[in-house]
N, CA, C and O atoms as CSV, one atom per row, in Angstrom:
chain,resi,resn,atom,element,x,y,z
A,1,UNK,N,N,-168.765,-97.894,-133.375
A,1,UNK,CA,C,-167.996,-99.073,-133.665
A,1,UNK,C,C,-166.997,-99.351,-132.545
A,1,UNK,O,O,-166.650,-100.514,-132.340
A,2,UNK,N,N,-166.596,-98.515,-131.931
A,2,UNK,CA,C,-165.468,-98.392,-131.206
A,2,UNK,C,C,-165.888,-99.194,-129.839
A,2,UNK,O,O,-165.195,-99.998,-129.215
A,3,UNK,N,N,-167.259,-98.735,-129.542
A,3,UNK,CA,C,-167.935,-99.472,-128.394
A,3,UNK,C,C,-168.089,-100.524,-128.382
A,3,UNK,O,O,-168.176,-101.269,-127.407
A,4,UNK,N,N,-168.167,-100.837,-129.828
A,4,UNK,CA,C,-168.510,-102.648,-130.003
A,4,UNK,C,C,-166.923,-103.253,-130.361
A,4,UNK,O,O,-166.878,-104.043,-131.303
A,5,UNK,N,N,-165.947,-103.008,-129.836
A,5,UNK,CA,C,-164.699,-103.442,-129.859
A,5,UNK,C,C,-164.205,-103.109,-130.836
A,5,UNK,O,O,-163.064,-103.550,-130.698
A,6,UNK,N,N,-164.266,-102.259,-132.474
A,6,UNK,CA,C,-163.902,-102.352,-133.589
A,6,UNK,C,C,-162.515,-101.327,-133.332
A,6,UNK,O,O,-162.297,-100.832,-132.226
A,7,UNK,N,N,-161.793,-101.137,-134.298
A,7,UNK,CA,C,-160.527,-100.309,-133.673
A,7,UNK,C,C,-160.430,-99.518,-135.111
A,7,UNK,O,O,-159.613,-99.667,-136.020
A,8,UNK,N,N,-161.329,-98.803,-135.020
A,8,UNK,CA,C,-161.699,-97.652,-136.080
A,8,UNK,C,C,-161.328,-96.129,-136.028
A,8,UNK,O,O,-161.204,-95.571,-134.938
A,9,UNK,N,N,-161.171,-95.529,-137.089
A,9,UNK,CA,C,-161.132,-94.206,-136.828
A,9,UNK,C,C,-162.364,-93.692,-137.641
A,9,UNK,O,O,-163.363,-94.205,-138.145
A,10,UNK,N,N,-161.718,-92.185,-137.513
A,10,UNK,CA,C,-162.541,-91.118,-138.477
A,10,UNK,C,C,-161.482,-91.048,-139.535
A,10,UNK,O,O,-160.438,-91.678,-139.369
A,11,UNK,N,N,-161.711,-90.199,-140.800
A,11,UNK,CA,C,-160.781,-89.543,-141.497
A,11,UNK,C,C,-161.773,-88.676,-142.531
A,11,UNK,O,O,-162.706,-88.954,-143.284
A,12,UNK,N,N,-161.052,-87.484,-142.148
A,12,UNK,CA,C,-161.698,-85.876,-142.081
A,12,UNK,C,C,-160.928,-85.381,-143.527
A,12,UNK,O,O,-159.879,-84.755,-143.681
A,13,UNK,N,N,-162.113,-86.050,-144.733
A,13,UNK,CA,C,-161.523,-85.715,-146.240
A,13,UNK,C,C,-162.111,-83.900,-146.946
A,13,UNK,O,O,-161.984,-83.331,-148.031
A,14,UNK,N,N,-162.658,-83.598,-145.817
A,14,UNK,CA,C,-162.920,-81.950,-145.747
A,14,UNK,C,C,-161.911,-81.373,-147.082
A,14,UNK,O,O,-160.701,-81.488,-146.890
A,15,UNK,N,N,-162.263,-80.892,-148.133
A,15,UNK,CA,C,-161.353,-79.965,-148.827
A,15,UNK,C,C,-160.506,-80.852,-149.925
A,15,UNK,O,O,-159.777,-80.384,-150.800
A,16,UNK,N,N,-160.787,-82.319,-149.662
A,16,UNK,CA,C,-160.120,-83.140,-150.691
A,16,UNK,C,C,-160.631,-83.375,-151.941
A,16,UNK,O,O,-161.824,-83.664,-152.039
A,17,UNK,N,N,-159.583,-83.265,-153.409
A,17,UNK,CA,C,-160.360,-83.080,-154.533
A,17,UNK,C,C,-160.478,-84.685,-154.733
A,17,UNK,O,O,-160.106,-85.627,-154.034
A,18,UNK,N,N,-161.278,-84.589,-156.218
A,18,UNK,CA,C,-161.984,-86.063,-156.638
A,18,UNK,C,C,-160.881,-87.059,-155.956
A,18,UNK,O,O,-160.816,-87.745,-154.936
A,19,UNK,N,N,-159.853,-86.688,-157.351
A,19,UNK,CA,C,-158.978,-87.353,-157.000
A,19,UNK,C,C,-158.024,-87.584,-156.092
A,19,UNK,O,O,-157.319,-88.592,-156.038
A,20,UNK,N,N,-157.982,-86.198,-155.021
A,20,UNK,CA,C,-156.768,-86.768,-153.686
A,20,UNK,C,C,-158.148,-87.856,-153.158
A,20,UNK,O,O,-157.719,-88.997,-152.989
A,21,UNK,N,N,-159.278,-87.767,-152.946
A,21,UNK,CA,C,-160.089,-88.425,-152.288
A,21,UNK,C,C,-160.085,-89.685,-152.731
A,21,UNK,O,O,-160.069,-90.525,-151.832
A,22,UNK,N,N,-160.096,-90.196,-154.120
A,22,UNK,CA,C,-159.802,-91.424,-154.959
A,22,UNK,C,C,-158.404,-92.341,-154.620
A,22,UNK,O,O,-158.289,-93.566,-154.653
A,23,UNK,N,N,-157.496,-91.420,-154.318
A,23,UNK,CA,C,-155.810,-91.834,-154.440
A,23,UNK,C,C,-155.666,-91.980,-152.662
A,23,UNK,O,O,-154.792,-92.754,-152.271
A,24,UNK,N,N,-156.390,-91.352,-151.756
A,24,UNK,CA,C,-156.462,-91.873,-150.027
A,24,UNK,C,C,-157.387,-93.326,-149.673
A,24,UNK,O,O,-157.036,-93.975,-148.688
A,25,UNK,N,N,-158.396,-93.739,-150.379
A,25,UNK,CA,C,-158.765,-94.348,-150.400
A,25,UNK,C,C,-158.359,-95.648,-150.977
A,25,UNK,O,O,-158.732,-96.745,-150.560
A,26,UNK,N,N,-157.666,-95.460,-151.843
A,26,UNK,CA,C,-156.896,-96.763,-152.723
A,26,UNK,C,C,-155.542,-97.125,-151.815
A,26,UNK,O,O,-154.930,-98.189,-151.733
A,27,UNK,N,N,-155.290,-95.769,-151.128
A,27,UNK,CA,C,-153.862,-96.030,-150.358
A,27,UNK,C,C,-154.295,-96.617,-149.068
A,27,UNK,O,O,-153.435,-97.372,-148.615
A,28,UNK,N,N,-155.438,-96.501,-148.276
A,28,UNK,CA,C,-156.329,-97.089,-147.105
A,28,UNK,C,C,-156.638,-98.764,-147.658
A,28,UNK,O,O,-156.952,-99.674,-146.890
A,29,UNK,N,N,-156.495,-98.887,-148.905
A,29,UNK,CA,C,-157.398,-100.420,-148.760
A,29,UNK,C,C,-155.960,-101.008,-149.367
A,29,UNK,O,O,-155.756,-102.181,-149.055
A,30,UNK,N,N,-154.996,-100.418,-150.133
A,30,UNK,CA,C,-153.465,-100.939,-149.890
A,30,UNK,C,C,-152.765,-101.235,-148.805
A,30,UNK,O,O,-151.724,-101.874,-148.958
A,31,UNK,N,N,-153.205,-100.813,-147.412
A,31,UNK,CA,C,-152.762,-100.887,-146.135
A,31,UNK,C,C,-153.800,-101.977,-145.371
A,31,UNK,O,O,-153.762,-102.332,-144.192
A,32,UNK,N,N,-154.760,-102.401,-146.455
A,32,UNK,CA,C,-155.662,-103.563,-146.000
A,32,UNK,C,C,-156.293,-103.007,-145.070
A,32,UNK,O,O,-156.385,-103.699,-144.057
A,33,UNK,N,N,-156.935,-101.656,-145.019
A,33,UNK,CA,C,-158.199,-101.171,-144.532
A,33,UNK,C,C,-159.581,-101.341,-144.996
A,33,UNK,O,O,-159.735,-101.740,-146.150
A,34,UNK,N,N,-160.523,-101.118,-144.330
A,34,UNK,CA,C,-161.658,-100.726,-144.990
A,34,UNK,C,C,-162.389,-99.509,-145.159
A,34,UNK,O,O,-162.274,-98.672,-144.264
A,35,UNK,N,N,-163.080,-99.269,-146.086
A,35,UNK,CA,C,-163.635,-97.741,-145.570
A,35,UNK,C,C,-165.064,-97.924,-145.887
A,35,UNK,O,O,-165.566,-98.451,-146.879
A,36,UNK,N,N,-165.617,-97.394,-144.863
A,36,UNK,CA,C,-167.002,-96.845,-144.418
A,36,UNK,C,C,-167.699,-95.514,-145.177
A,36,UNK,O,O,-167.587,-94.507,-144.478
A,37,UNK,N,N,-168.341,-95.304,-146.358
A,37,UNK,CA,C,-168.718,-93.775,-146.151
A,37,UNK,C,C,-170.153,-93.798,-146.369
A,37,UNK,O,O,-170.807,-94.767,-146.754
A,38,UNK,N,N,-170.687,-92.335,-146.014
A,38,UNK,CA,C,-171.918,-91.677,-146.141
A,38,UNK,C,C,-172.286,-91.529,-147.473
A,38,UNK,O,O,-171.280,-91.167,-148.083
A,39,UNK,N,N,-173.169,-91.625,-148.167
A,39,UNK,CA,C,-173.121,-90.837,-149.398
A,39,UNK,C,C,-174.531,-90.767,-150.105
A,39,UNK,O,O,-175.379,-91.652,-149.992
A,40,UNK,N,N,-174.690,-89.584,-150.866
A,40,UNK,CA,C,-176.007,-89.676,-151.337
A,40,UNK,C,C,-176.251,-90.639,-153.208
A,40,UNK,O,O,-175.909,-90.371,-154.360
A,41,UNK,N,N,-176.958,-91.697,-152.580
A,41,UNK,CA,C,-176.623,-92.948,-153.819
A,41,UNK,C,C,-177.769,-92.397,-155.123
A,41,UNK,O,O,-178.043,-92.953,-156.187
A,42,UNK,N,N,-178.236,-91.197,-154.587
A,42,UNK,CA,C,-179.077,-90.798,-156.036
A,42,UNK,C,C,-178.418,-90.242,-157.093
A,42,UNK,O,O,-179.067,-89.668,-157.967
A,43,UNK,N,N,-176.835,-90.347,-157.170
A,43,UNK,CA,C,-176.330,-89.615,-157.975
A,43,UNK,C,C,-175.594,-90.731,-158.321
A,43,UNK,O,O,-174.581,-90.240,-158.818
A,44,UNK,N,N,-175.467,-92.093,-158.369
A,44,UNK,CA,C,-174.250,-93.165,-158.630
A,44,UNK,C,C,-175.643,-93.441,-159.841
A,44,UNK,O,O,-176.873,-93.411,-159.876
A,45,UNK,N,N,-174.329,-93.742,-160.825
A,45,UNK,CA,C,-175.591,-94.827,-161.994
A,45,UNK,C,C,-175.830,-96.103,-162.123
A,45,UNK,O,O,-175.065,-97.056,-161.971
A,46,UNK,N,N,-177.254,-96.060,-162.494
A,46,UNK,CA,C,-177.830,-96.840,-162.432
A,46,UNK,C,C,-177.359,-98.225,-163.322
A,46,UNK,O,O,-176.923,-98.006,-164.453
A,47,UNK,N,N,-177.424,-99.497,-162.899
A,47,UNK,CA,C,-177.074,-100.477,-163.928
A,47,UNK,C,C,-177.736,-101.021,-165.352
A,47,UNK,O,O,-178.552,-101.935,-165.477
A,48,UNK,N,N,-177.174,-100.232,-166.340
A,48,UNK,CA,C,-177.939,-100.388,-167.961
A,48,UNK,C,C,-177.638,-102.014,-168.424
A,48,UNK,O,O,-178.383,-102.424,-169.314
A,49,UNK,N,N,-176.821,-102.782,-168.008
A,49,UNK,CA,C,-176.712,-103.691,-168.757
A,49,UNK,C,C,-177.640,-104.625,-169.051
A,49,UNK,O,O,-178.103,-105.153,-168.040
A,50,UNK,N,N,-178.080,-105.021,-170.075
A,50,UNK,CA,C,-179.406,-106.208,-170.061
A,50,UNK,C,C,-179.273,-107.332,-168.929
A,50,UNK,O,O,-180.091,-107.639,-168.062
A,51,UNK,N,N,-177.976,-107.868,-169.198
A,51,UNK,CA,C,-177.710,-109.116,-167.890
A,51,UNK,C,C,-177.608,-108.496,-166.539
A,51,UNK,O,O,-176.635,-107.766,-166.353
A,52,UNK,N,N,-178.379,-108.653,-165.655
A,52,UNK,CA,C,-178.464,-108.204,-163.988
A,52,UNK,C,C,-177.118,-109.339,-163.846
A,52,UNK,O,O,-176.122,-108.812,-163.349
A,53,UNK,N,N,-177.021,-110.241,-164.071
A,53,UNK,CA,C,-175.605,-110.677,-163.564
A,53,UNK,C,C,-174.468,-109.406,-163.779
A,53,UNK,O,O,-174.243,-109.094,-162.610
A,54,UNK,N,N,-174.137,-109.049,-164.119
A,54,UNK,CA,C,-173.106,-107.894,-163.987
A,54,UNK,C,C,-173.003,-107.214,-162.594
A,54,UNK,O,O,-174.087,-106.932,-162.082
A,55,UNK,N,N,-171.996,-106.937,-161.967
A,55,UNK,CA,C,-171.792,-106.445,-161.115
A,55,UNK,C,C,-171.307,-104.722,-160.450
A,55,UNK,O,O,-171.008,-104.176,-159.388
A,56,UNK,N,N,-171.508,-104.377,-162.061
A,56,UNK,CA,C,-171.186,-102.496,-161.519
A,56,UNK,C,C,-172.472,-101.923,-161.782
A,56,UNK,O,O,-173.268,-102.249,-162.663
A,57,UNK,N,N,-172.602,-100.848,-160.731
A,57,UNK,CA,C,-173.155,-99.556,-160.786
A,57,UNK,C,C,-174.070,-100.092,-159.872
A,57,UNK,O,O,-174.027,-101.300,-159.639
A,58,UNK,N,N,-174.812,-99.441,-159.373
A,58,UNK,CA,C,-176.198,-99.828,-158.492
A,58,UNK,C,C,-177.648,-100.606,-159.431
A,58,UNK,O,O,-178.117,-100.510,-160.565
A,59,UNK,N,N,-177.931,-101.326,-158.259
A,59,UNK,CA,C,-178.752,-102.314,-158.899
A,59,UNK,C,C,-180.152,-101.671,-158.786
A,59,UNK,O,O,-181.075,-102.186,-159.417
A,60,UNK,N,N,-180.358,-100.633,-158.062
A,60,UNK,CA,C,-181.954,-100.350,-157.614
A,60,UNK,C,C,-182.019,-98.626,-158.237
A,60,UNK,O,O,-181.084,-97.971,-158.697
A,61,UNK,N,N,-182.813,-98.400,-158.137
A,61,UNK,CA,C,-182.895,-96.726,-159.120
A,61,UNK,C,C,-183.306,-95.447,-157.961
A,61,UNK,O,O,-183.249,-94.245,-158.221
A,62,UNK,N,N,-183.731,-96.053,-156.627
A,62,UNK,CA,C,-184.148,-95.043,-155.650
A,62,UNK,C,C,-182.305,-94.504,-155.094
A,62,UNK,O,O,-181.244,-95.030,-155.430
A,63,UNK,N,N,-182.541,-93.269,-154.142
A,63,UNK,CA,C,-181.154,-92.920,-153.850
A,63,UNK,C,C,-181.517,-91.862,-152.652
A,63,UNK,O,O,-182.343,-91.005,-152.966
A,64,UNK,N,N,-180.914,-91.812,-151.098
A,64,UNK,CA,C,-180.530,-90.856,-150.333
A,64,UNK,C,C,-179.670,-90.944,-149.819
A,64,UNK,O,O,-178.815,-91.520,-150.490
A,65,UNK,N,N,-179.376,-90.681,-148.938
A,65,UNK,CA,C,-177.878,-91.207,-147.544
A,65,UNK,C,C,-178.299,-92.190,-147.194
A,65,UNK,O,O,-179.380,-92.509,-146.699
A,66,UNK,N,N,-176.801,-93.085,-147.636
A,66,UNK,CA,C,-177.074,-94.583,-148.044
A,66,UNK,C,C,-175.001,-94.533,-147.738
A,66,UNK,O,O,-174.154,-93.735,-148.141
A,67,UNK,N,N,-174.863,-96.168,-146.607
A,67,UNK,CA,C,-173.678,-96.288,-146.535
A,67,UNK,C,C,-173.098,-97.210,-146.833
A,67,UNK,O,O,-173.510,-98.297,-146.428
A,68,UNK,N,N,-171.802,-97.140,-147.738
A,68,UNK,CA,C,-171.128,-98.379,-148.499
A,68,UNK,C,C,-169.613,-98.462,-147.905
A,68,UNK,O,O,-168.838,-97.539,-147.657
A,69,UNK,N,N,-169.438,-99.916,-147.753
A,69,UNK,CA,C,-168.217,-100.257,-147.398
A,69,UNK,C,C,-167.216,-100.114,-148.747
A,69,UNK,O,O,-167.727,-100.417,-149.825
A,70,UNK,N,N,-166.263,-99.810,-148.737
A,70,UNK,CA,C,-165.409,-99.763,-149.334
A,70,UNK,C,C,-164.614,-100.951,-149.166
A,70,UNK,O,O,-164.118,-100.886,-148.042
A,71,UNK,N,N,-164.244,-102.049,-149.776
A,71,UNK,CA,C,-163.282,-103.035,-149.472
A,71,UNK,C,C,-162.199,-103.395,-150.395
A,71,UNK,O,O,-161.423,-104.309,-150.119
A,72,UNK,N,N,-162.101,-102.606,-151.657
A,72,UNK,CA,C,-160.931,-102.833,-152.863
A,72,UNK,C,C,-160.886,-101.978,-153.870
A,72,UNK,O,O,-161.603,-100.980,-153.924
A,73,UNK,N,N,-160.195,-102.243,-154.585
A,73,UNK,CA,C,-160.812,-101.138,-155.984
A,73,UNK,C,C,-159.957,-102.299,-157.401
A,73,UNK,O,O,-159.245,-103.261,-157.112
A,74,UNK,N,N,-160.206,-101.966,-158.510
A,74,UNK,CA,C,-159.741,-102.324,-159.857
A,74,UNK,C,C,-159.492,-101.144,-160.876
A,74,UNK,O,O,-160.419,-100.348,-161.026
A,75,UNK,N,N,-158.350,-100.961,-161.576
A,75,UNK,CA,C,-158.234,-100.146,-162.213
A,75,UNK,C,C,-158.671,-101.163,-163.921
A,75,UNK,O,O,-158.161,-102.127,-164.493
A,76,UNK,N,N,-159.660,-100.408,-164.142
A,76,UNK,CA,C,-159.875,-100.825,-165.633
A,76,UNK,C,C,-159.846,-99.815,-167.157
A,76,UNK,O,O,-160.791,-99.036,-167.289
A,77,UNK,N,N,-159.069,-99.840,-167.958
A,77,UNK,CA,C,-158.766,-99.239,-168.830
A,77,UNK,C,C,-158.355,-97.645,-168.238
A,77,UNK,O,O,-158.915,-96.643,-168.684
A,78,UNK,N,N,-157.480,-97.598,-167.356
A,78,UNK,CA,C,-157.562,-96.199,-166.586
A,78,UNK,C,C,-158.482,-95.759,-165.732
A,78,UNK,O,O,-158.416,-94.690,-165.125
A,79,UNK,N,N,-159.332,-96.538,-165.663
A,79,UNK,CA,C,-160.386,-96.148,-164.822
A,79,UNK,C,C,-160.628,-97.155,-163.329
A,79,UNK,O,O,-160.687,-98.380,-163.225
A,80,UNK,N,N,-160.749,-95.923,-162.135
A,80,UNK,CA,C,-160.570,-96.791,-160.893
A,80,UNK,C,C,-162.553,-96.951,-160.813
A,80,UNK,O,O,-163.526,-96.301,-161.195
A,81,UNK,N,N,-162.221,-98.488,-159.924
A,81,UNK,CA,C,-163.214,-98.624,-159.845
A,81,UNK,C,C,-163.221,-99.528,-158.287
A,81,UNK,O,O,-162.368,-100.346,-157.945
A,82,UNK,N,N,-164.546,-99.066,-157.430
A,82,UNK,CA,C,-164.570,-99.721,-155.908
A,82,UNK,C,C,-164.873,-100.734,-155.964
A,82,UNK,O,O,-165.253,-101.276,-157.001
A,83,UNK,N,N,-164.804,-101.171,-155.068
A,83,UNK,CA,C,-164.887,-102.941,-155.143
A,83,UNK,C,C,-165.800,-102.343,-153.591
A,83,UNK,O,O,-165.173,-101.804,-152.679
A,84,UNK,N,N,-167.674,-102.607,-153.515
A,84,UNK,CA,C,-168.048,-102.201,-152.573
A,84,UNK,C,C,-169.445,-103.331,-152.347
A,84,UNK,O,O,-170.097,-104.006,-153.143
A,85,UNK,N,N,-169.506,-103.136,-150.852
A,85,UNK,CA,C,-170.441,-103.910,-150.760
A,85,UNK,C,C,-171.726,-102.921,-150.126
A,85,UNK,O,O,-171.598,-102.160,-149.168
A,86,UNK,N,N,-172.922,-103.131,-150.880
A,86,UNK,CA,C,-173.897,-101.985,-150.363
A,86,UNK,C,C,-174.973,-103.087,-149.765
A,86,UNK,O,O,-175.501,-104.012,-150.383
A,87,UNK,N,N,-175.095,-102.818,-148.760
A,87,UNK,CA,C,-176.169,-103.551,-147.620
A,87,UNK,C,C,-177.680,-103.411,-148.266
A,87,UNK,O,O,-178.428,-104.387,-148.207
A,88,UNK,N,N,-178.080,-102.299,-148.827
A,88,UNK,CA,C,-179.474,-102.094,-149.648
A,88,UNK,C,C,-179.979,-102.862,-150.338
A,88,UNK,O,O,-180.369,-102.685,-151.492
A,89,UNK,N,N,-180.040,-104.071,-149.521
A,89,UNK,CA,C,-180.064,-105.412,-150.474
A,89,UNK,C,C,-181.685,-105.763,-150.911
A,89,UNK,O,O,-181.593,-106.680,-151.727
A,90,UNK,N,N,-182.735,-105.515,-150.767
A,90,UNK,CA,C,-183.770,-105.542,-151.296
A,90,UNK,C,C,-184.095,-106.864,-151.684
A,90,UNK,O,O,-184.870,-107.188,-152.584
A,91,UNK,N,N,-183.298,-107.764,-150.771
A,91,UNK,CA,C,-183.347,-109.278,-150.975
A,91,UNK,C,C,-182.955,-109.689,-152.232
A,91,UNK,O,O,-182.650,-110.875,-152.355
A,92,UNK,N,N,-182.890,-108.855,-153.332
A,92,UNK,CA,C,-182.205,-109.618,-154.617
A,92,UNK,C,C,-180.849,-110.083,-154.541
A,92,UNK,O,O,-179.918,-109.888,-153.760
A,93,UNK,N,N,-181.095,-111.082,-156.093
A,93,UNK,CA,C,-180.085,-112.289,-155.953
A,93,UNK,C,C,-179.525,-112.215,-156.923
A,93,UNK,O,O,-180.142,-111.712,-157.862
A,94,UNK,N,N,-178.132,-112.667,-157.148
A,94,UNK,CA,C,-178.048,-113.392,-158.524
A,94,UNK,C,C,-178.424,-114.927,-158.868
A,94,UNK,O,O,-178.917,-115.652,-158.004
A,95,UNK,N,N,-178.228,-115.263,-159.846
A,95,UNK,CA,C,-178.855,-116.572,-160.124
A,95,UNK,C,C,-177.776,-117.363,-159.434
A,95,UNK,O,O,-178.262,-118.464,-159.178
A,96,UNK,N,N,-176.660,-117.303,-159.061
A,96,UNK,CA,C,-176.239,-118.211,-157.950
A,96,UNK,C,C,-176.014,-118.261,-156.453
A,96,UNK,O,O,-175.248,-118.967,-155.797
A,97,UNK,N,N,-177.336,-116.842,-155.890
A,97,UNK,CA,C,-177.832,-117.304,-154.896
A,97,UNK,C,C,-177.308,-116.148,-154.238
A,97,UNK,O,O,-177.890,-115.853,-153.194
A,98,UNK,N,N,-176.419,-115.467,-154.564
A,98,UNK,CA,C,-175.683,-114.312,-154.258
A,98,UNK,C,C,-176.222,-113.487,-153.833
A,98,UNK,O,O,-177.411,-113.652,-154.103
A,99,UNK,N,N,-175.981,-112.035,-152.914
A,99,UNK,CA,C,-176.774,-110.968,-152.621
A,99,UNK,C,C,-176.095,-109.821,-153.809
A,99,UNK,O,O,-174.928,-109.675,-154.172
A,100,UNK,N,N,-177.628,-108.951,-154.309
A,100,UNK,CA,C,-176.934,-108.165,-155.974
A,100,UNK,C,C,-175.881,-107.197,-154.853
A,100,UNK,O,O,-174.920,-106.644,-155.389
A,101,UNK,N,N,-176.054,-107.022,-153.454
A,101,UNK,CA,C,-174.963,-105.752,-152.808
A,101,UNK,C,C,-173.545,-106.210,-152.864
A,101,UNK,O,O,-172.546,-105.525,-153.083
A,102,UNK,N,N,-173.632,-107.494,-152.625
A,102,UNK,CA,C,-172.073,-108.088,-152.609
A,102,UNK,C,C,-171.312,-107.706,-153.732
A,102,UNK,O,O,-171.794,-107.649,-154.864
A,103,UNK,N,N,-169.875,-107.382,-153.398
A,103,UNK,CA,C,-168.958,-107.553,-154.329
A,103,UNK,C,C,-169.420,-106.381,-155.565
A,103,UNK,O,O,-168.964,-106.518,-156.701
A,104,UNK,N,N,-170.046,-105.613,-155.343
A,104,UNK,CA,C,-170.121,-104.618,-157.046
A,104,UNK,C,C,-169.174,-103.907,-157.010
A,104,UNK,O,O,-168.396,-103.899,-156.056
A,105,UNK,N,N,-169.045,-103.134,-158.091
A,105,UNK,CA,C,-168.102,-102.172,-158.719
A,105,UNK,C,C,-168.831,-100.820,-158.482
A,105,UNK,O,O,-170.057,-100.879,-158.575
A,106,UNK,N,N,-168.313,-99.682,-158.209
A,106,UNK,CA,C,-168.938,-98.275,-158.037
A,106,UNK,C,C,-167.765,-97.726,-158.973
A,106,UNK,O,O,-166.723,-98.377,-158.896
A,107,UNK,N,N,-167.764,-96.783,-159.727
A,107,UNK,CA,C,-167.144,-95.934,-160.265
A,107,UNK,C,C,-166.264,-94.970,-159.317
A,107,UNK,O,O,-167.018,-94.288,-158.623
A,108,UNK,N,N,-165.143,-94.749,-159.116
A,108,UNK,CA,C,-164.299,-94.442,-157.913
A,108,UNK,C,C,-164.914,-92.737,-158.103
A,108,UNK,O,O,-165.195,-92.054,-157.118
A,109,UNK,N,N,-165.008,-92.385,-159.101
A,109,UNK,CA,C,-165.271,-90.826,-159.693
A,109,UNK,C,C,-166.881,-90.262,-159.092
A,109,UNK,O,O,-167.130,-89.163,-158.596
A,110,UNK,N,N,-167.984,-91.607,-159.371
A,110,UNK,CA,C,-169.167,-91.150,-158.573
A,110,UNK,C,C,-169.411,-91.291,-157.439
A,110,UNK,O,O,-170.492,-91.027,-156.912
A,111,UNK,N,N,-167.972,-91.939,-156.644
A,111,UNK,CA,C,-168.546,-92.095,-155.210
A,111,UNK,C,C,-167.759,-91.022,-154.651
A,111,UNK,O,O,-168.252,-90.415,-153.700
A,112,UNK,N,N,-166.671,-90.699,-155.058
A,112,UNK,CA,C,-166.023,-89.735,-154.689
A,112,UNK,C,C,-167.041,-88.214,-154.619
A,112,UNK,O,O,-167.163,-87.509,-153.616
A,113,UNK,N,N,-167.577,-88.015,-155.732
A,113,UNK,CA,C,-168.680,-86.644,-155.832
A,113,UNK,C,C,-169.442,-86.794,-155.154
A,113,UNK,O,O,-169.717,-85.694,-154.677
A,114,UNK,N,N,-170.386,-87.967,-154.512
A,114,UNK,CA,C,-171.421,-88.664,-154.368
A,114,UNK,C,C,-171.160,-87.891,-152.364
A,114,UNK,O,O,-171.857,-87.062,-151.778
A,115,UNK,N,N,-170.178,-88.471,-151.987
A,115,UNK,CA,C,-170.214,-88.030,-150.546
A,115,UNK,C,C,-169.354,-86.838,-150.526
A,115,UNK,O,O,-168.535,-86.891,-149.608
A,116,UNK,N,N,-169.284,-85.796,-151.239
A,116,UNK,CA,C,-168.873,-84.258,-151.101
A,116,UNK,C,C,-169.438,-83.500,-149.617
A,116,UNK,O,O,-168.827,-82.727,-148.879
A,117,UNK,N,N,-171.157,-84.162,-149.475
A,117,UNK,CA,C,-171.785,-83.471,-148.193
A,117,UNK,C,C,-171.673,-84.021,-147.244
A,117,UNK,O,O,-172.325,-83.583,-146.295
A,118,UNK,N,N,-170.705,-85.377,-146.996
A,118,UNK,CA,C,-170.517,-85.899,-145.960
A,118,UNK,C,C,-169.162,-85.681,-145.499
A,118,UNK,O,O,-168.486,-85.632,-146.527
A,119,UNK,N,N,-168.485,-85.540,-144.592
A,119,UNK,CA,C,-166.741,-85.167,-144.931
A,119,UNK,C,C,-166.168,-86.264,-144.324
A,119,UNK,O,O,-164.965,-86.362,-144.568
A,120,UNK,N,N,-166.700,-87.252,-143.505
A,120,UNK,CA,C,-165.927,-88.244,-142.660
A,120,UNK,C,C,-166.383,-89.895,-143.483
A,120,UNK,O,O,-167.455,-90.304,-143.928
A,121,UNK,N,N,-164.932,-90.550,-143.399
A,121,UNK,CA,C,-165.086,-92.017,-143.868
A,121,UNK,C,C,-164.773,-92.695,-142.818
A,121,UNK,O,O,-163.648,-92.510,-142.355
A,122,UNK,N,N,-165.551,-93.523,-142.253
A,122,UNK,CA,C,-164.954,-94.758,-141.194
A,122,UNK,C,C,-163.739,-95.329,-141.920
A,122,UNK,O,O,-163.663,-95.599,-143.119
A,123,UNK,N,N,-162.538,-95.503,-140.716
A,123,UNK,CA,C,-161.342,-96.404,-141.822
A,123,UNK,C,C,-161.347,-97.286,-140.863
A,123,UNK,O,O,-161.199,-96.879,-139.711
A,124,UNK,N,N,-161.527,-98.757,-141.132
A,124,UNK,CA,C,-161.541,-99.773,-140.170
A,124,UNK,C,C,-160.324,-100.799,-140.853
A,124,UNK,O,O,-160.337,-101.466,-141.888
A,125,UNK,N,N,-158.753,-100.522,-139.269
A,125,UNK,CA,C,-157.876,-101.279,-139.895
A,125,UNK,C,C,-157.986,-102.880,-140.029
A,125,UNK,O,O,-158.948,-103.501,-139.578
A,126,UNK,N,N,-156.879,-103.497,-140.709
A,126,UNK,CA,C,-156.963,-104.903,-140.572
A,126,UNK,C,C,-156.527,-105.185,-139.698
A,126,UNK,O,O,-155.553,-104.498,-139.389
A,127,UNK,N,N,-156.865,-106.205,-138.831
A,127,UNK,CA,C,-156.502,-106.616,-137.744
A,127,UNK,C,C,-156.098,-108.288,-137.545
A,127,UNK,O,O,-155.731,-108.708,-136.447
């Protein structure tokens, strides 16, 4: 990224639990960062709801090292949740034309477990 002008770092979450990893990340996109991570998406769940319009959990059921931007989060009923955009777009849509990667919700708890084997998050500041 750095080559292509971006003014990015690393950040080396080696040894960080769920939650310090949950609570650095919420404090990175409070500072109007973004974050970049690695993660293996066979362990995030799958989306049960009858309406595919809904926007949490992953839309497709396959999963390996697979990378999601991090761009927000929502706390709902106590529960944090990412505000992420996953590129694995498989060309699906919503019915207003939308890509299903844009804008979903990840569970802050399965993405956090999810990249345990990866230790580095791209943090790309705002600029």
């Amino acid at each position: 990224m750095q080559r292509n002008g971006v003014d990015a770092y690393y950040w080396n979450f080696d040894g960080a639990t769920t939650e310090g990893f949950i609570n650095k990340v919420r404090q990175l996109i409070e500072q109007n960062n973004l974050c970049i991570v690695c993660l293996n998406s066979a362990n995030l769940s799958v989306q049960t709801a009858v309406s595919k319009e809904y926007h949490t959990h992953k839309y497709y059921s396959d999963g390996s090292g697979h990378f999601l931007l991090i761009k927000g989060y929502r706390v709902v009923n106590g529960k944090i949740w990412f505000e992420i955009h996953d590129p694995w777009g498989l060309d699906k849509k919503y019915s207003d034309g939308t890509y299903c990667g844009a804008n979903r919700y990840y569970a802050g708890e399965e993405v956090a477990t999810c990249i345990k084997w990866n230790i580095w998050t791209v943090v790309v500041p705002y600029s």
